[in-house]
N, C-alpha and C positions, 0 to 999 in steps of 0.2 A: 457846585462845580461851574464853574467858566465857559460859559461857552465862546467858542474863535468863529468870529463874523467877520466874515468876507464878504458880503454883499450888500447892497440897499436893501433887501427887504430882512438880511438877519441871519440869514442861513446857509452855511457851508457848502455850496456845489461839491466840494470836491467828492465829501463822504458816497455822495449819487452816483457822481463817474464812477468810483472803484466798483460800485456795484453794477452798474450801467452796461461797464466794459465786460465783466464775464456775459452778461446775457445777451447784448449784441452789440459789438464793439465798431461795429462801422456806424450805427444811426448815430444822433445829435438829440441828447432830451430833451434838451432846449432852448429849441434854433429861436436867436434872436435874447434870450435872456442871458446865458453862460456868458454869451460874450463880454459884456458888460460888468459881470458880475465877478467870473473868476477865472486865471489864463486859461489858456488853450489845455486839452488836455496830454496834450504832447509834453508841455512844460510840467505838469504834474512831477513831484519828486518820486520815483520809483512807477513810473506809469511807464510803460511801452507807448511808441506813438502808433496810432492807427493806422495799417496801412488801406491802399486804397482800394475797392471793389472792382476786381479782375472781372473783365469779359470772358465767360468759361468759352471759346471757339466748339461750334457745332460740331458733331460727330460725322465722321467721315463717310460711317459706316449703316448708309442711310438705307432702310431697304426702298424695294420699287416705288410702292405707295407713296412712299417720302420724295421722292424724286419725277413726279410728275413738270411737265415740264410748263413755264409760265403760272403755275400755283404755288399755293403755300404746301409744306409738309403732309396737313392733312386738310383740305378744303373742304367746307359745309356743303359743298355741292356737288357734283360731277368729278369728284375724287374715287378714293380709295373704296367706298361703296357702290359705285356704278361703275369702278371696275371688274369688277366681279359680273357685273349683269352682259360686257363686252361683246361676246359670241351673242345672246341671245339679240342685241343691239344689231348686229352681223345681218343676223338670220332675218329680219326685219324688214332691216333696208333692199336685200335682194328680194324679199316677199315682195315690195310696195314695187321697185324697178321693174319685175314680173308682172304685174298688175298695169301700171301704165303702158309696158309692150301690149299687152293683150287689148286692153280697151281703145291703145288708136289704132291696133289691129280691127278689131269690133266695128268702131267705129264708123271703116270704110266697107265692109259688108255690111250694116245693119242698114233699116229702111230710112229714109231721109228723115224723119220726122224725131227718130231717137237718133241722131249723130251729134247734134250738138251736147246734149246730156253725157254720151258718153265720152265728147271730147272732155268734157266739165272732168267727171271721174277719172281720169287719164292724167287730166292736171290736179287735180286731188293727192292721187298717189302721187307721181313725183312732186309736189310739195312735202308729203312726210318721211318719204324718203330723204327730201334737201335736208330737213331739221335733223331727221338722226345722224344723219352725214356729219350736221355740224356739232351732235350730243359724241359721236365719235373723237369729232375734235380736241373737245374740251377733255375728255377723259384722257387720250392719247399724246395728243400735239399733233398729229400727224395725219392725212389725209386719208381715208375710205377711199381704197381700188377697187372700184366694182366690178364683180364679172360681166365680163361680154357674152352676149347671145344673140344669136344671128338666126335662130329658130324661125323658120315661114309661122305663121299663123293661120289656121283657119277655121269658117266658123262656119258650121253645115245646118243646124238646124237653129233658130232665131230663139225660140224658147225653151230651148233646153238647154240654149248657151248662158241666159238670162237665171235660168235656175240653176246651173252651178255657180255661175258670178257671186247671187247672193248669198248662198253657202259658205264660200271663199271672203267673202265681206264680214259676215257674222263671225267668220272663225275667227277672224284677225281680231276685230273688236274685244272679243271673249281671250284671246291671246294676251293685248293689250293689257287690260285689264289683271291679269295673271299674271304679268310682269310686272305691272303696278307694286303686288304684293308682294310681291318673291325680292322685292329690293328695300333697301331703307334710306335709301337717297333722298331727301326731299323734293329736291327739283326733278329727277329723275321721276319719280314716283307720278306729279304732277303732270308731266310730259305725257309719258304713257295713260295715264286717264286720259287724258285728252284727245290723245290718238286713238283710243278706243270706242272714244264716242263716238268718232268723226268717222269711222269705219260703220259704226253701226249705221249713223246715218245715209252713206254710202247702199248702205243693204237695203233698206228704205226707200232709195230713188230707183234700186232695180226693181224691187218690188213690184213700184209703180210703173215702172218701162213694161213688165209681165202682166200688170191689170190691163194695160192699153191692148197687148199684144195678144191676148187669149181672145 
């Protein structure tokens, strides 16, 4: 039998297309050679021509998680995972805000010798307060309104103050840390370790404020 050559090397493109075109009719089997070798398959006698690969338009019908604002649908970080963690994220930041009240409360009652340390811890917390403000950010879009408190402060006895501080430190730390796990956020996950060290360290310097002061 006869074989029909169409090509420089001998062989029939077309028999390929027909079979080409059921199993995926938009690719090219062989960009750079067919063309050369045998028409378009458009011109094919009894071939439909291809049409062209439609952009499917995204669904309108996106839920919340989908619609974070300044992300993609579902982001590897501070998305749809560390919304879920939101409230505890909340409860946090008023923790650390409460903490810095108190310590430049402290502060101005304690003996001159622990004021600057405990300005330090004062700026400690509102530093990890700023950051969750801004891990807020990223999950929401939207700005952390923090509550107001206008509470007097006062601190009556010097070492029993110093021993609930470091209590209140430790918990945080162990809190942190518990948050760490309770999420699957990476970056979230990472954040919160972090905070939790820095807390414990925190507990550590009162510690040492209470060796001086017994």
């Amino acid at each position: 039998m006869e074989q029909d050559l169409h090509s420089p090397n001998g062989y029939d493109y077309r028999q390929y297309d027909r079979v080409w075109q059921r199993v995926a009719p938009n690719l090219e089997p062989y960009p750079g050679i067919r063309e050369a070798a045998v028409p378009a398959m458009a011109e094919l006698p009894g071939q439909p021509q291809a049409q062209p690969v439609q952009n499917t338009p995204p669904s309108a019908a996106l839920t919340a998680e989908e619609q974070l604002p300044g992300a993609q649908a579902n982001p590897c970080c501070m998305g749809s995972a560390a919304m879920e963690m939101l409230e505890v994220i909340e409860g946090f930041i008023e923790e650390e805000l409460a903490d810095r009240r108190y310590y430049l409360a402290f502060a101005h009652q304690a003996p001159s010798w622990a004021r600057q340390r405990l300005r330090d811890l004062a700026a400690a917390a509102g530093g990890r307060a700023k950051r969750l403000m801004a891990v807020y950010y990223l999950i929401t879009g939207q700005c952390y309104q923090a509550s107001i408190n206008c509470e007097r402060i006062f601190v009556s006895q010097w070492c029993s103050a110093l021993r609930e501080r470091y209590h209140v430190e430790a918990c945080n730390g162990l809190n942190y840390l518990r948050a760490a796990d309770g999420t699957t956020d990476p970056c979230l996950t990472r954040l919160l370790n972090q905070l939790g060290e820095e807390s414990y360290r925190d507990a550590d310097q009162l510690m040492a404020l209470l060796e001086r002061a017994l």
